[in-house]
DSSP file (Angstrom, degrees, kcal/mol; ACC not computed):
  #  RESIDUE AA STRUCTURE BP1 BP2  ACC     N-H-->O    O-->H-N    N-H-->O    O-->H-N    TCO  KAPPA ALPHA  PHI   PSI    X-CA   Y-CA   Z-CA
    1    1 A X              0   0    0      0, 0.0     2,-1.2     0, 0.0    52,-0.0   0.000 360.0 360.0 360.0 129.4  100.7   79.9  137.0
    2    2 A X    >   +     0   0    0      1,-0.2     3,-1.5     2,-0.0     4,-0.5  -0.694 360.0 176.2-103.1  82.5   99.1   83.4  137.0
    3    3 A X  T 3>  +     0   0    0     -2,-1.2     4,-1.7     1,-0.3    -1,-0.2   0.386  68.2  72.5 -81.1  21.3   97.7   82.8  140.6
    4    4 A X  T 34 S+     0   0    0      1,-0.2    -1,-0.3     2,-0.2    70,-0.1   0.091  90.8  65.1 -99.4  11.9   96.2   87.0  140.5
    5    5 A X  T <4 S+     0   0    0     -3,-1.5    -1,-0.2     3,-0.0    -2,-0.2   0.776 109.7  26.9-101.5 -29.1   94.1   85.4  138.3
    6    6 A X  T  4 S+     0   0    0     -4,-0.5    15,-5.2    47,-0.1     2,-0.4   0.814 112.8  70.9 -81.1 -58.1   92.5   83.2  141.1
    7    7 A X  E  <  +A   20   0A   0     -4,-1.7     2,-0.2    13,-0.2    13,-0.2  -0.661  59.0 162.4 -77.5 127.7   93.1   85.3  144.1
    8    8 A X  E     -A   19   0A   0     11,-1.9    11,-3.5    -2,-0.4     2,-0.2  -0.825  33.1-121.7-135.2-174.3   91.3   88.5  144.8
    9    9 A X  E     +c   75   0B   0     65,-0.9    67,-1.5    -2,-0.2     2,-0.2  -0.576  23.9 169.9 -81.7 129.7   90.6   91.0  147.5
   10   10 A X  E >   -A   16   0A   0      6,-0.6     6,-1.4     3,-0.2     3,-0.6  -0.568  24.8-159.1 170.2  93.8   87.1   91.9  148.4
   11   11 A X  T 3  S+     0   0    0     65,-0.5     6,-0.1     1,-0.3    66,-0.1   0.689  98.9  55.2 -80.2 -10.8   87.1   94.1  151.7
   12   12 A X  T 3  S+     0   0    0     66,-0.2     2,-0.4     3,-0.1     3,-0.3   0.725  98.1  70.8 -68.2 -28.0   82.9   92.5  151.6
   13   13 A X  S X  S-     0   0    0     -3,-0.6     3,-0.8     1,-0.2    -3,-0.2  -0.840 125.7 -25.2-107.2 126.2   83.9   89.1  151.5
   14   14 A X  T >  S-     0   0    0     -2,-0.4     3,-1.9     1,-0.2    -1,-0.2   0.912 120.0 -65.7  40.8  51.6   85.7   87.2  154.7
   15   15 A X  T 3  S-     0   0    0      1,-0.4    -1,-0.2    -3,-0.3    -4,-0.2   0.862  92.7 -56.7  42.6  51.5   86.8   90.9  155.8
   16   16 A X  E <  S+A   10   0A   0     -6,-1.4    -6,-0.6    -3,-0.8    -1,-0.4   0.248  95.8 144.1  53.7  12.6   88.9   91.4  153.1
   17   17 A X  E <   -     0   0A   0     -3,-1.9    -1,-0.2     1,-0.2    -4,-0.1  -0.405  65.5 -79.6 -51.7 135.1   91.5   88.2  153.5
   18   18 A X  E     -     0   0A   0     -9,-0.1     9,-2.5     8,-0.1    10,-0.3  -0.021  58.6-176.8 -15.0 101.7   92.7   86.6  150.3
   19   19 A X  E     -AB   8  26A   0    -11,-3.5   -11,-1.9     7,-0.2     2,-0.7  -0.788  36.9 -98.5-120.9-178.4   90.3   84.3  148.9
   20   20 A X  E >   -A    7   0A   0      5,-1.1     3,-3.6    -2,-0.3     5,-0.5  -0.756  66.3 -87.1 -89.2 128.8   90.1   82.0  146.0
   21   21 A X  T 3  S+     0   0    0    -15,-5.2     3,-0.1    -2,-0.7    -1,-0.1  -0.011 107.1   7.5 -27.2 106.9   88.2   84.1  143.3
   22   22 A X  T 3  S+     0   0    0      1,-0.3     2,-0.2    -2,-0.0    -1,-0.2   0.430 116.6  93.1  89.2   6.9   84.2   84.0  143.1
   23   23 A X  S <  S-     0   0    0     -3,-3.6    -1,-0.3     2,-0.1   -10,-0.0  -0.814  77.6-140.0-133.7 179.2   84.3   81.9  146.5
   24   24 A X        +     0   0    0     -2,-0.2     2,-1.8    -3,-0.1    -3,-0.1  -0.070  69.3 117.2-122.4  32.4   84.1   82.9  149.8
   25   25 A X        -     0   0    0     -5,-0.5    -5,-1.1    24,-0.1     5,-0.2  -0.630  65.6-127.3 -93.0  89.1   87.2   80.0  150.8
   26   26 A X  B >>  -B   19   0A   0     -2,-1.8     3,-3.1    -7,-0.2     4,-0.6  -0.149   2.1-127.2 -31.8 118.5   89.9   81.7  151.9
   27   27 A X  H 3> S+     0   0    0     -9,-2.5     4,-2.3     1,-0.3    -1,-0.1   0.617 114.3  45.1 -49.2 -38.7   93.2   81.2  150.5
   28   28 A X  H 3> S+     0   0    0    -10,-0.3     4,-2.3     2,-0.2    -1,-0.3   0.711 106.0  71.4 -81.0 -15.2   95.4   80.4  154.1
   29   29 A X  H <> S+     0   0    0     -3,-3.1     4,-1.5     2,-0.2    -2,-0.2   0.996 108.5  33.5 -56.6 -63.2   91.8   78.0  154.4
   30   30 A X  H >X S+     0   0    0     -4,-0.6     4,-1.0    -5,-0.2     3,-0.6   0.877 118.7  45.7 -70.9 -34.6   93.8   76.1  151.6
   31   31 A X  H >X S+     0   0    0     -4,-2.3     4,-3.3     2,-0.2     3,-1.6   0.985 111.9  54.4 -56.0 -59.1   97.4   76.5  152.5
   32   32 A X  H 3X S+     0   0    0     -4,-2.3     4,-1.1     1,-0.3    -2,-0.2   0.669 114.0  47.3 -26.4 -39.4   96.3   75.5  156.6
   33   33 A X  H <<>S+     0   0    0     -4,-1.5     5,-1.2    -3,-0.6     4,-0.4   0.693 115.1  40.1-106.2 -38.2   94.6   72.1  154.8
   34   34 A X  H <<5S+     0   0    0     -3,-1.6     3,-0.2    -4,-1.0    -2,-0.2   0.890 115.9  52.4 -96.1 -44.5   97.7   71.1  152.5
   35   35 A X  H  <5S+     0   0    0     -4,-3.3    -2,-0.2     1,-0.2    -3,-0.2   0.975 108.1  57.2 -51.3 -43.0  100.5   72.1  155.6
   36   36 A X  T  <5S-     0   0    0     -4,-1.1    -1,-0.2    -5,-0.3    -2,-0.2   0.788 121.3-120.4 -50.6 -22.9   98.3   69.9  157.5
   37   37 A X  T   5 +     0   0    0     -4,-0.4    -3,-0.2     1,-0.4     2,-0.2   0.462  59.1 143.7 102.9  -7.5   98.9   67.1  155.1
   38   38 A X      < -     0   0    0     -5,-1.2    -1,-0.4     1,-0.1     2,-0.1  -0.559  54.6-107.8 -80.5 170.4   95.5   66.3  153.7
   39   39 A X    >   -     0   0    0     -2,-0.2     3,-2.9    -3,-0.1     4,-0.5  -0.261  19.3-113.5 -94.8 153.9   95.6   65.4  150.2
   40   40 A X  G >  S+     0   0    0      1,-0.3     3,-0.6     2,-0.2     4,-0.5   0.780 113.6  58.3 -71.9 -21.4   94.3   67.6  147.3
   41   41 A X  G 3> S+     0   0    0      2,-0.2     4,-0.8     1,-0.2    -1,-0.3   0.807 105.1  50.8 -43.9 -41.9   91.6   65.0  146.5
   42   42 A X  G <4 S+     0   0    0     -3,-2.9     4,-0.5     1,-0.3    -2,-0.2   0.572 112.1  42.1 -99.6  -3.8   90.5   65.4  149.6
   43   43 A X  T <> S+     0   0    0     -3,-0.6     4,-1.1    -4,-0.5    -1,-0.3   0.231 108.6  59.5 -61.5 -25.3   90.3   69.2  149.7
   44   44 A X  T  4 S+     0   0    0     -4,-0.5    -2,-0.2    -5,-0.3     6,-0.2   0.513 103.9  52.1 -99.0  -6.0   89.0   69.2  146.6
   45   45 A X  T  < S+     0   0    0     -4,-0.8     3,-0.5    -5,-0.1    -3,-0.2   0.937 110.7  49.1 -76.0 -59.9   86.1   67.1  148.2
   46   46 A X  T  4 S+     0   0    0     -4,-0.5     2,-0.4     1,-0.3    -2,-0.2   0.747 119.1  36.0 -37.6 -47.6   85.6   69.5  150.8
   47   47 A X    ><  +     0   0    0     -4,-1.1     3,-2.3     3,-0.1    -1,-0.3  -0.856  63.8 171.2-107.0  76.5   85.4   72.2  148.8
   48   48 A X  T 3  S+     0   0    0     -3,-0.5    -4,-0.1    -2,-0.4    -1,-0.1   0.494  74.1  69.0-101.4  28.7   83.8   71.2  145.8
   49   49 A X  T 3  S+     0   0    0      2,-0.1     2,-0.5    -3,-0.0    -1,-0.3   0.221  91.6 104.0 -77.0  -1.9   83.5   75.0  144.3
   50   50 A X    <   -     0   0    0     -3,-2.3    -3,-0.1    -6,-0.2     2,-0.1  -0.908  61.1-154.4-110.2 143.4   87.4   74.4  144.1
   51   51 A X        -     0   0    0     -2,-0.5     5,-0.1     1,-0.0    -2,-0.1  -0.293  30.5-119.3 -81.2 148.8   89.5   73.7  141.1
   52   52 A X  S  > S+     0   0    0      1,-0.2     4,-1.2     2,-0.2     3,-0.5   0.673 113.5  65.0 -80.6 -11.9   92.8   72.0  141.2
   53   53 A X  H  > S+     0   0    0      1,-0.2     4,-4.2     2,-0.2     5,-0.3   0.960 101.0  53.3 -48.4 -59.9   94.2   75.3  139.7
   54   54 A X  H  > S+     0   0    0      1,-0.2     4,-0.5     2,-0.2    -1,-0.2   0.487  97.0  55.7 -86.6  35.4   93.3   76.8  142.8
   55   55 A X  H  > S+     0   0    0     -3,-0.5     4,-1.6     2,-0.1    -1,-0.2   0.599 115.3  48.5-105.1 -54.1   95.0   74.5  145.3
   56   56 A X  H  X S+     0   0    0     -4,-1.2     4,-1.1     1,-0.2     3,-0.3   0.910 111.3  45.9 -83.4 -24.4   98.1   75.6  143.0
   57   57 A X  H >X S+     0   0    0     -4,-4.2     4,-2.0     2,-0.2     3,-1.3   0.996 109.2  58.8 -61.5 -54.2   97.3   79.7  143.1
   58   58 A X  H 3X S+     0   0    0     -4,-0.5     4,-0.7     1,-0.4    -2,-0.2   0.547 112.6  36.1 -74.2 -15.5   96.9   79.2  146.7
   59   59 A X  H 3X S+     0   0    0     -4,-1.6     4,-1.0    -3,-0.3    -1,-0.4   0.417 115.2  51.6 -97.9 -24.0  100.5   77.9  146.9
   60   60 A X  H <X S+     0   0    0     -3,-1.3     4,-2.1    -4,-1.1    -2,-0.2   0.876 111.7  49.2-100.4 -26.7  102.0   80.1  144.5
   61   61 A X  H  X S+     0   0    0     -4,-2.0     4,-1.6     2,-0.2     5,-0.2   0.934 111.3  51.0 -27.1 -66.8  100.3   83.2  146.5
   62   62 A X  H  X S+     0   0    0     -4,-0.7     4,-2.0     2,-0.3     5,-0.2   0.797 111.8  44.5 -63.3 -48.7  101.7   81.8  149.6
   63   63 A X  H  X S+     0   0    0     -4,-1.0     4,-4.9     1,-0.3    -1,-0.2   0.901 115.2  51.5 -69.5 -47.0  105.7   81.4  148.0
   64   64 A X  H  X S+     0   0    0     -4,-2.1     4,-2.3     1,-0.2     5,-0.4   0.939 107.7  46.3 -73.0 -21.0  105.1   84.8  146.7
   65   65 A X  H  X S+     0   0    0     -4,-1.6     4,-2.0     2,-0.3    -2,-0.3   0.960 123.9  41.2 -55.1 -59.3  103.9   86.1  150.8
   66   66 A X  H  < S+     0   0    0     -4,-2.0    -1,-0.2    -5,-0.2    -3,-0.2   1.000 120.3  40.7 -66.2 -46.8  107.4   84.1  151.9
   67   67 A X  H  < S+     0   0    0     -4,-4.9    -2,-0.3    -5,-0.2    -1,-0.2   0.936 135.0  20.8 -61.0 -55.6  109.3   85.3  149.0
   68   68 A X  H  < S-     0   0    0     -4,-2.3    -3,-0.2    -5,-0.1    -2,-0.2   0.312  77.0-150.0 -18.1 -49.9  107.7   89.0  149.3
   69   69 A X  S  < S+     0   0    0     -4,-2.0     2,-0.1    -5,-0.4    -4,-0.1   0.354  77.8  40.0  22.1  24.8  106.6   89.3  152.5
   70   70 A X        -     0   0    0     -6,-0.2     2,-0.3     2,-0.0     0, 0.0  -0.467  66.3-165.3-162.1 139.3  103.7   91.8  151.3
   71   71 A X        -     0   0    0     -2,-0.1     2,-1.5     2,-0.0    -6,-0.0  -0.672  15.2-142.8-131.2 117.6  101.4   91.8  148.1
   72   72 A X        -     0   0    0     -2,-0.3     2,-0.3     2,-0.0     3,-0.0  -0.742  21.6-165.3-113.9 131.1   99.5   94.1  146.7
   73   73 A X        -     0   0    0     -2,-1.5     2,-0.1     1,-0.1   -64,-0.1  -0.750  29.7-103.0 -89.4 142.6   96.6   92.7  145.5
   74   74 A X        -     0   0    0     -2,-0.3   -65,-0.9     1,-0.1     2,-0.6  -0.190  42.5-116.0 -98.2 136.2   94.2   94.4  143.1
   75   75 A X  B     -c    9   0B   0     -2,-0.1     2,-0.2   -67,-0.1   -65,-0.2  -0.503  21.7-156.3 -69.9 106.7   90.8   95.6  145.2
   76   76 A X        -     0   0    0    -67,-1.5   -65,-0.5    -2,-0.6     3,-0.1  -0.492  10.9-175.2 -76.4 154.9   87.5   93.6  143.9
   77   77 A X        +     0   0    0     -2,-0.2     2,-0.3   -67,-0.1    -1,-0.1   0.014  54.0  81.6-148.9  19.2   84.7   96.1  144.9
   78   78 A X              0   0    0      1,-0.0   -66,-0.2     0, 0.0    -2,-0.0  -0.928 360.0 360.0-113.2 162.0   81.6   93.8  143.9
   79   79 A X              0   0    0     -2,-0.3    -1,-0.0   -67,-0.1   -69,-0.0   0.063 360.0 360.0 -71.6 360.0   80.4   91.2  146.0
């Protein structure tokens, strides 16, 4: 999983925080929802501009943040 393909940067969108790509859903939005325990159906419900690819970026982002403990991510500068 190439999850930099999914996650950007975008210091206009949700004050720069990690989002899933082309949406304005923040990326701990999805990690916060799966540590809680609902089920990826049921996220994907919520959200229904998300892919179940990006349920799995948003978890492979998060392993690298633990593994890592800081990222640099490449800077979107459109909106």
């Amino acid at each position: 999983m190439e999850w930099q393909s999914r996650i950007s940067v975008n210091p206009r969108v949700c004050h720069g925080k990690a989002c899933i790509r082309g949406t304005r859903i923040m990326a701990s939005v999805v990690i916060d929802n799966l540590a809680a325990g609902i089920p990826r159906a049921e996220i994907l419900t919520s959200y229904p501009t998300l892919q179940p690819e990006d349920i799995d970026a948003a978890l492979a982002f998060a392993a690298e943040l633990a593994r890592e403990g800081t990222i640099a991510l490449p800077l979107e500068t459109s909106a």
